[in-house]
N, C-alpha and C positions, 0 to 999 in steps of 0.2 A: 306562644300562648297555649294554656292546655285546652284540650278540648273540654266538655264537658260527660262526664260519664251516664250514659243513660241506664233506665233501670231494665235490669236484666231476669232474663226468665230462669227457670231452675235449669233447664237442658243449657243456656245459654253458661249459666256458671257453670256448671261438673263440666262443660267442651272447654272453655279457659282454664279450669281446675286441672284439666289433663292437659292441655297444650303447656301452661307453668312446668307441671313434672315433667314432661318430656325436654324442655327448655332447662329443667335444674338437672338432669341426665346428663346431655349433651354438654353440660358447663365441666360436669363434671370429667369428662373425656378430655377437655385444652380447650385452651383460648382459640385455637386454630380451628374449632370447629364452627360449622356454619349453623346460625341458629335463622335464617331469612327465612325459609319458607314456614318457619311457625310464627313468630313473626308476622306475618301474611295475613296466616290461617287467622288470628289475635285480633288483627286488624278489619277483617273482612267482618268479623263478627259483633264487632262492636260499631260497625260501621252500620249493618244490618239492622241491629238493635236503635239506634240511632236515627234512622229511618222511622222503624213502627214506632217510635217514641214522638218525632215529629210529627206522623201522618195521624195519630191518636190525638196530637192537641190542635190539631185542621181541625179534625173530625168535633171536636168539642165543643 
C-alpha cells in the first residue's frame, strides 16, 4: 500500500528535484549502477516531512 505523500516545503522539493537529477544521471551511466543511497537520501526526507505533517495535525 502506498504511503501517503505529505505536503512538502519548497527546500523539501528543489532537495528531491536534485536527488531525481542525480538518480536520472546515474540511470543514464547502466543498469549496473547503484542508485541506493539516493534512494535513502528520498526516503529520509519524506519521511521527515511526514513527521511535521503529523506532529502539525496533534498540534491542531
Amino acid at each position: 500500500m502506498a504511503q501517503h505523500t505529505p505536503p512538502l516545503t519548497a527546500a523539501e522539493k528543489a532537495r528531491i528535484a536534485v536527488l531525481v537529477g542525480r538518480m536520472a544521471k546515474r540511470s543514464v551511466a547502466g543498469e549496473q549502477v547503484d542508485c541506493s543511497d539516493l534512494e535513502r537520501a528520498m526516503d529520509r526526507i519524506l519521511a521527515a516531512a511526514r513527521a511535521r505533517a503529523e506532529k502539525a495535525t496533534r498540534a491542531a
